[in-house]
LORO-872070 format. One record per residue: x, y, z of N, C-alpha, C, CB in turn; residue in three letters; residue number from 1. Coordinates in Angstrom, 3 decimals, always signed. Last residue first. Glycine has a CB too. Layout:
<kolnus>
<kolnu <X,Y,Z>,<X,Y,Z>,<X,Y,Z>,<X,Y,Z>,'ALA',NUM>
...
</kolnus>
This chain:
<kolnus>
<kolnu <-13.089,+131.354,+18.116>,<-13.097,+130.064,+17.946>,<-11.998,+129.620,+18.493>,<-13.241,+129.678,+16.726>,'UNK',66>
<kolnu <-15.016,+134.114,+18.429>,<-13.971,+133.839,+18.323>,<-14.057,+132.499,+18.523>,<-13.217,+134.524,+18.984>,'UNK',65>
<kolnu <-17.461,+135.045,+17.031>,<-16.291,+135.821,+16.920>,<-15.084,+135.546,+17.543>,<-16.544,+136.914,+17.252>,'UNK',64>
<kolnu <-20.569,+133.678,+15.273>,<-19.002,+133.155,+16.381>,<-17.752,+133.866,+15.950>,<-18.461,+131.273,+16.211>,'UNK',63>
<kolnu <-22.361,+133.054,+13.969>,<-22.164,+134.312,+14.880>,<-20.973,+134.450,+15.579>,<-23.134,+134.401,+15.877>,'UNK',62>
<kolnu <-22.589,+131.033,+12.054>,<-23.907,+131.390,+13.441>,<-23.351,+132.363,+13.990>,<-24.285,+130.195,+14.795>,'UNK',61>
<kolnu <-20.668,+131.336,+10.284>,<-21.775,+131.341,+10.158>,<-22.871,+132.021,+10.935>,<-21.864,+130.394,+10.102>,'UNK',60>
<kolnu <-18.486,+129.954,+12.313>,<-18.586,+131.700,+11.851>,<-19.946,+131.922,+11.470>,<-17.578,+132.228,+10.424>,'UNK',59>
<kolnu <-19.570,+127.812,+12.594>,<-19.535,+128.423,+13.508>,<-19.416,+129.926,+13.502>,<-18.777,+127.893,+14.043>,'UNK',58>
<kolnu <-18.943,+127.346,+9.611>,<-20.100,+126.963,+10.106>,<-20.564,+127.604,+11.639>,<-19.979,+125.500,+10.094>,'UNK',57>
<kolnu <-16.326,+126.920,+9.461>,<-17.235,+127.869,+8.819>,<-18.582,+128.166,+9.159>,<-17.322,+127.564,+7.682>,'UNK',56>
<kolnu <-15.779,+125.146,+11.325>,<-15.235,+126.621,+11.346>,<-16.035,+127.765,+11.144>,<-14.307,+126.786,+10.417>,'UNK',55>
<kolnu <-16.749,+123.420,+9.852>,<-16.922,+122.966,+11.428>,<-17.087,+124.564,+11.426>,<-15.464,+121.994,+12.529>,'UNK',54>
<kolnu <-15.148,+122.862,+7.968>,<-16.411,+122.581,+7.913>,<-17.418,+123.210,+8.843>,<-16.452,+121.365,+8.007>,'UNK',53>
<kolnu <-12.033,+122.693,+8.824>,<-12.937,+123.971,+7.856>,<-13.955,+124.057,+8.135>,<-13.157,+123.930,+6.443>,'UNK',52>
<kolnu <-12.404,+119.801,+9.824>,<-12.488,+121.083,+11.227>,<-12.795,+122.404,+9.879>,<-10.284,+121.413,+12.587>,'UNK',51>
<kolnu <-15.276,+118.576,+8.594>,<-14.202,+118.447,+8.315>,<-13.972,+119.983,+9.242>,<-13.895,+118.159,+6.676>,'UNK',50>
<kolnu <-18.657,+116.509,+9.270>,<-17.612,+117.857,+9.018>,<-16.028,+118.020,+9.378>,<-18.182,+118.987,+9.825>,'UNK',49>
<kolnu <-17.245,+114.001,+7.078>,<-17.356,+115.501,+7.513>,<-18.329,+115.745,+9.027>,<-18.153,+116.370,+6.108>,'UNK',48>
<kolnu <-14.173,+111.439,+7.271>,<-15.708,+112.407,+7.905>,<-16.036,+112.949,+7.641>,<-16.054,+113.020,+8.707>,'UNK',47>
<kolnu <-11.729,+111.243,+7.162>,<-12.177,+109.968,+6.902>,<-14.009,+111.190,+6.417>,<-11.987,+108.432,+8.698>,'UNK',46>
<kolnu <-9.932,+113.755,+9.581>,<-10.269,+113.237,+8.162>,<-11.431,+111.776,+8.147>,<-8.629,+112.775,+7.427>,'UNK',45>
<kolnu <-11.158,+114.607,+11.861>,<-9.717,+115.375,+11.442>,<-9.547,+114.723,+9.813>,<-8.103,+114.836,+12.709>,'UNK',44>
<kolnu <-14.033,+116.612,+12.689>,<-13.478,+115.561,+12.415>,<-12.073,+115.456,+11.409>,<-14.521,+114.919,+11.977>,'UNK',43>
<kolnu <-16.123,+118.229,+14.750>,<-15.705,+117.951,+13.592>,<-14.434,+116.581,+13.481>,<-15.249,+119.365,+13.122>,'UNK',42>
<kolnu <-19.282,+119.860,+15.896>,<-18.476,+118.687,+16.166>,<-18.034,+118.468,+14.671>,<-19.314,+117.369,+16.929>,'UNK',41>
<kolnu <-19.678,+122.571,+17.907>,<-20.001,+122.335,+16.276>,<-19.100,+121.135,+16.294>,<-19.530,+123.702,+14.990>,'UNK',40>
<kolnu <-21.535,+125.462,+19.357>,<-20.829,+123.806,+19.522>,<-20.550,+123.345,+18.402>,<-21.704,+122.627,+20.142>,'UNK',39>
<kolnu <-21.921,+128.472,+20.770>,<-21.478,+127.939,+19.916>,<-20.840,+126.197,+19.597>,<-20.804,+128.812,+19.856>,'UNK',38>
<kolnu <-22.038,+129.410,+23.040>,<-22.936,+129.579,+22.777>,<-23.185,+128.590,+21.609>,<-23.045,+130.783,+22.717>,'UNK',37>
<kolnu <-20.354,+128.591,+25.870>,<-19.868,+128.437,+24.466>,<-21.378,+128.220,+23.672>,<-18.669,+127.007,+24.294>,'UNK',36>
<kolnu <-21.460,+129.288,+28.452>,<-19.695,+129.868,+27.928>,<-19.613,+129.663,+26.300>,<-18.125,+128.659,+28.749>,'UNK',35>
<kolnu <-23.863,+128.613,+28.539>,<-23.697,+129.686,+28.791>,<-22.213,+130.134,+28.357>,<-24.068,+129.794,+30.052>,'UNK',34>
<kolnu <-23.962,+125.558,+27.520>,<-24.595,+126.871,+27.327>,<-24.041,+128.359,+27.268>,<-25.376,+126.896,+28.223>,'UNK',33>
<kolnu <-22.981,+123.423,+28.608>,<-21.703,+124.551,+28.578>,<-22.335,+125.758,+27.690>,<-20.071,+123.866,+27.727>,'UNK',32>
<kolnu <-24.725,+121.752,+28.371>,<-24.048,+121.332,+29.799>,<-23.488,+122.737,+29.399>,<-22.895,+119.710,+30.135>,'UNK',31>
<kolnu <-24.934,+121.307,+25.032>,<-26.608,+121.738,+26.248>,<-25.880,+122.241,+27.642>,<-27.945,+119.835,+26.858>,'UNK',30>
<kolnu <-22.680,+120.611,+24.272>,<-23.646,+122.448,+24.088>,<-24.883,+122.785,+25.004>,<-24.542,+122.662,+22.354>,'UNK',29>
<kolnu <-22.158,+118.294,+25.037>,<-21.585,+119.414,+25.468>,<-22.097,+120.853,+25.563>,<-20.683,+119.432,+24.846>,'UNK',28>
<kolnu <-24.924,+117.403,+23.702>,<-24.244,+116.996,+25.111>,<-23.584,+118.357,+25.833>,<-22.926,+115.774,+24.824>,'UNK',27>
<kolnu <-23.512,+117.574,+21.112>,<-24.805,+118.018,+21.424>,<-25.153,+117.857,+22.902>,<-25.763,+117.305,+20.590>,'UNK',26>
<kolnu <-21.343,+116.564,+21.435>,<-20.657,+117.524,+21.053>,<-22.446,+118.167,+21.313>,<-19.590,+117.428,+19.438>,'UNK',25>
<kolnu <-21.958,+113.671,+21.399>,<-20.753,+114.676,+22.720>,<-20.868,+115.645,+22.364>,<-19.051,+114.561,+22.915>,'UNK',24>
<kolnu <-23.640,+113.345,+19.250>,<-23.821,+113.000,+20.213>,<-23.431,+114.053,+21.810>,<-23.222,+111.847,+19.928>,'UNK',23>
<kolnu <-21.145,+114.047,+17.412>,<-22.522,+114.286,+17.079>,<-22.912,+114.557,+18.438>,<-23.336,+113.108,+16.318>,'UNK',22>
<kolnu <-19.510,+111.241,+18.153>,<-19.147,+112.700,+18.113>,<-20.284,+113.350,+17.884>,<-18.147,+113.103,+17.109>,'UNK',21>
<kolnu <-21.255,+109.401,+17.308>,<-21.023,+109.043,+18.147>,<-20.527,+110.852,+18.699>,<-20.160,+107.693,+17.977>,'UNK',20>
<kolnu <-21.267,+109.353,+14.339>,<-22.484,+109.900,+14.878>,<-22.583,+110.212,+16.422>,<-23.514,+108.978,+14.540>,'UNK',19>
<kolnu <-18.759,+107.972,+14.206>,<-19.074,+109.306,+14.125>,<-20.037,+109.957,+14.431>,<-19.000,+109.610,+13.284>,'UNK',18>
<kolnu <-19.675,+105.744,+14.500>,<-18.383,+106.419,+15.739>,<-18.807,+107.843,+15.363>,<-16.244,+106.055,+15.408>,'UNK',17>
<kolnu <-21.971,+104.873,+12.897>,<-21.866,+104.698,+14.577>,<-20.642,+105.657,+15.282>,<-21.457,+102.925,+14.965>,'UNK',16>
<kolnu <-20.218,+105.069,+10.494>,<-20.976,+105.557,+10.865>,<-21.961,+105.724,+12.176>,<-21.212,+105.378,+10.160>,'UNK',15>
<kolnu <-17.420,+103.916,+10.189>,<-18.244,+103.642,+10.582>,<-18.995,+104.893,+11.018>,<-17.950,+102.772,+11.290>,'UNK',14>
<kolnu <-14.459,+105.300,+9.689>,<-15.614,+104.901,+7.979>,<-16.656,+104.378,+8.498>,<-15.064,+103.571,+6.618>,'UNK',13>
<kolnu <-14.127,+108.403,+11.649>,<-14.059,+107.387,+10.851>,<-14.608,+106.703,+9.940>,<-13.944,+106.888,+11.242>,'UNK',12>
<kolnu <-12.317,+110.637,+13.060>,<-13.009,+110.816,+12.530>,<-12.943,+108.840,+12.140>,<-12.787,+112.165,+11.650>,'UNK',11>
<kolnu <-10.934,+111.816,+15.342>,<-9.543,+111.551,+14.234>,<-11.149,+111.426,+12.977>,<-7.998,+109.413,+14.634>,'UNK',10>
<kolnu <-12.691,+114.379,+16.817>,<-12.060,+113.500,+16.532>,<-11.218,+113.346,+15.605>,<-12.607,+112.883,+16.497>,'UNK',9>
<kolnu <-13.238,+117.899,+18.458>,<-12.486,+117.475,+16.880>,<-12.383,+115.861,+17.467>,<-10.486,+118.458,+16.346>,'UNK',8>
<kolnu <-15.302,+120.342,+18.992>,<-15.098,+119.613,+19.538>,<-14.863,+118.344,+18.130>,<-16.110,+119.642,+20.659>,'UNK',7>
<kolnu <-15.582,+124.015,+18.952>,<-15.349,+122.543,+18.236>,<-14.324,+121.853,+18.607>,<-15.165,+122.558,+16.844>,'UNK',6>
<kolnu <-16.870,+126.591,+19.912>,<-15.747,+125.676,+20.829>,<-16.149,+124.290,+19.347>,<-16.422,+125.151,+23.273>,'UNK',5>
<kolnu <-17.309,+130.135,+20.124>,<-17.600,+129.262,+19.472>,<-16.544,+127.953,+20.083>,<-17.528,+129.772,+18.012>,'UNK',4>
<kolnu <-18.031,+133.414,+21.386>,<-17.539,+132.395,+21.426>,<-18.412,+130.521,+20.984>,<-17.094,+132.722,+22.745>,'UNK',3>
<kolnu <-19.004,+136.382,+20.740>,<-19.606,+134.625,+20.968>,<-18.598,+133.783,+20.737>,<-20.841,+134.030,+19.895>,'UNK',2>
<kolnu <-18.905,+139.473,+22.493>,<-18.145,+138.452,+21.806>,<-18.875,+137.125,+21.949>,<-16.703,+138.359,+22.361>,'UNK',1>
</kolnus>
């Protein structure tokens, strides 16, 4: 089983905050390797990736459960 983990803000119209998520969420995947093979940073509106976005995208790479 791969487990997949997205990591969600509210999201926003500055491009600094969001890139900002980006960031944590590339962070997180390096530190939590081994449990969540899978990282994918999303965002609840304003943003993409949008949590669908996020989802699909994690299914994509292999991720059987989210």
């Amino acid at each position: 089983m791969k487990t997949a983990i997205i990591i969600v803000d509210h999201g926003s119209r500055r491009l600094e905050s969001n890139k900002m998520l980006e960031d944590v969420a590339a962070l997180f995947a390096q530190r939590f390797a081994a449990a969540y093979p899978i990282v994918e940073p999303a965002h609840m509106e304003l943003a993409e990736p949008s949590i669908a976005t996020a989802y699909a995208a994690a299914v994509k790479r292999g991720a059987t459960q989210v």
